[in-house]
Every structure is written in C-alpha cells, then in structure tokens.
N, C-alpha and C positions, 0 to 999 in steps of 0.2 A: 504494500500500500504506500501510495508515491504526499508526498505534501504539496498544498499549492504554495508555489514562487511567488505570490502575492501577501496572503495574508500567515504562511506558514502550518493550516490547518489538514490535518491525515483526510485523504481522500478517498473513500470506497466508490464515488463515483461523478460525473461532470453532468452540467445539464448543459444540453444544447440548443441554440436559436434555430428556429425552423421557421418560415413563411411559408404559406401551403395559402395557397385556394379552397374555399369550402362550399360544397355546394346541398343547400338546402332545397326543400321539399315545403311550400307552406301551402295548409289546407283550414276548413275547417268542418272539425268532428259531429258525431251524432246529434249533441247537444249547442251545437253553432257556435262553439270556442273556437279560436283562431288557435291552431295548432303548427307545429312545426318538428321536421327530425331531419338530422344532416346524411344526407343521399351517400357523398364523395368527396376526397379530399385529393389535393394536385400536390405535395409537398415540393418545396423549390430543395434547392438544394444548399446546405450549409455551410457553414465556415469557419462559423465561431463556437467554442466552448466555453461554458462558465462555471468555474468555480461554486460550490453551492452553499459554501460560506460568506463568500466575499462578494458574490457575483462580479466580479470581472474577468474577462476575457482571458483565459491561460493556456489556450491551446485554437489550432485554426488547420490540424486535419486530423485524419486517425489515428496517424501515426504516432503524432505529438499526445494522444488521448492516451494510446495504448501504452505508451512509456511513463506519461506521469503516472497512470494508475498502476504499474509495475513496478515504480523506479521504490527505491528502499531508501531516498536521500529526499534533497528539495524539488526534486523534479527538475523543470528546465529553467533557466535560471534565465532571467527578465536583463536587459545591458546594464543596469547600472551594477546589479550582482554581479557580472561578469567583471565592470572597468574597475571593480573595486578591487575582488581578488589575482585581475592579473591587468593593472597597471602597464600605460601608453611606455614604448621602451624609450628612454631618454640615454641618447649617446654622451657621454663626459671631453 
C-alpha cells in the first residue's frame, strides 16, 4: 500500500474523474408522476486520479495508479520533493 505525495496519507485506493454522457428515459407512471431512470451512459475517457484524502490530483494514467497503490514508500514524488532531495548540480 503506496502513500499519496501530496498529503502523505496510506492509500488502499484513488478515485477517478470521469465525464460520461447520461442518457435518461422521462415518462410519466400509472398514477401521473413524472418519472425518470437512466437508459445509458457514454463515459469519456480519463486522466486524472485523486487522492481520497486530499483530493488532488496524484496520478494521470494506470500506470502511475498501479505503482502508487503498490509502491511501499511515498509513491511518486511531486518536483518540489524531487529539487529538494536531489538538488540543481552547481559547478565550483
């Protein structure tokens, strides 16, 4: 179980942004209520993952999903955690 790089919280799992099209069905019932049930959905396709702590965005394909939620450390580390522990190389 991997941590997210944002807020440092154990991750069993990410929730993901999905836009989808939804397609309803509106009628009305026996009793003249205006009713409705969703028929079909188009889902687009996604890109981002969130975090279910922090919601923010920590991962933007599978791959990046399947490592945080495997990884046994911080997971994938965000650039400023990166310039910090390895520092722009300055020539003398």
């Amino acid at each position: 179980m991997g941590k997210c790089p944002k807020c440092g919280e154990e991750l069993d799992s990410l929730n993901q942004i999905c836009e989808a099209s939804v397609f309803y069905r509106w009628y009305l019932n026996k009793e003249g209520k205006m009713m409705s049930e969703m028929v079909e959905t188009d889902p687009q396709e996604s890109t981002e993952w969130l975090c279910p702590h922090c919601n923010e965005v920590i991962a933007t394909n599978e791959e990046q999903v399947e490592q945080l939620l495997q990884s046994k450390d911080k997971g994938i580390p965000d650039l400023e955690t990166i310039k910090e522990v390895y520092p722009p190389y300055q020539d003398d």
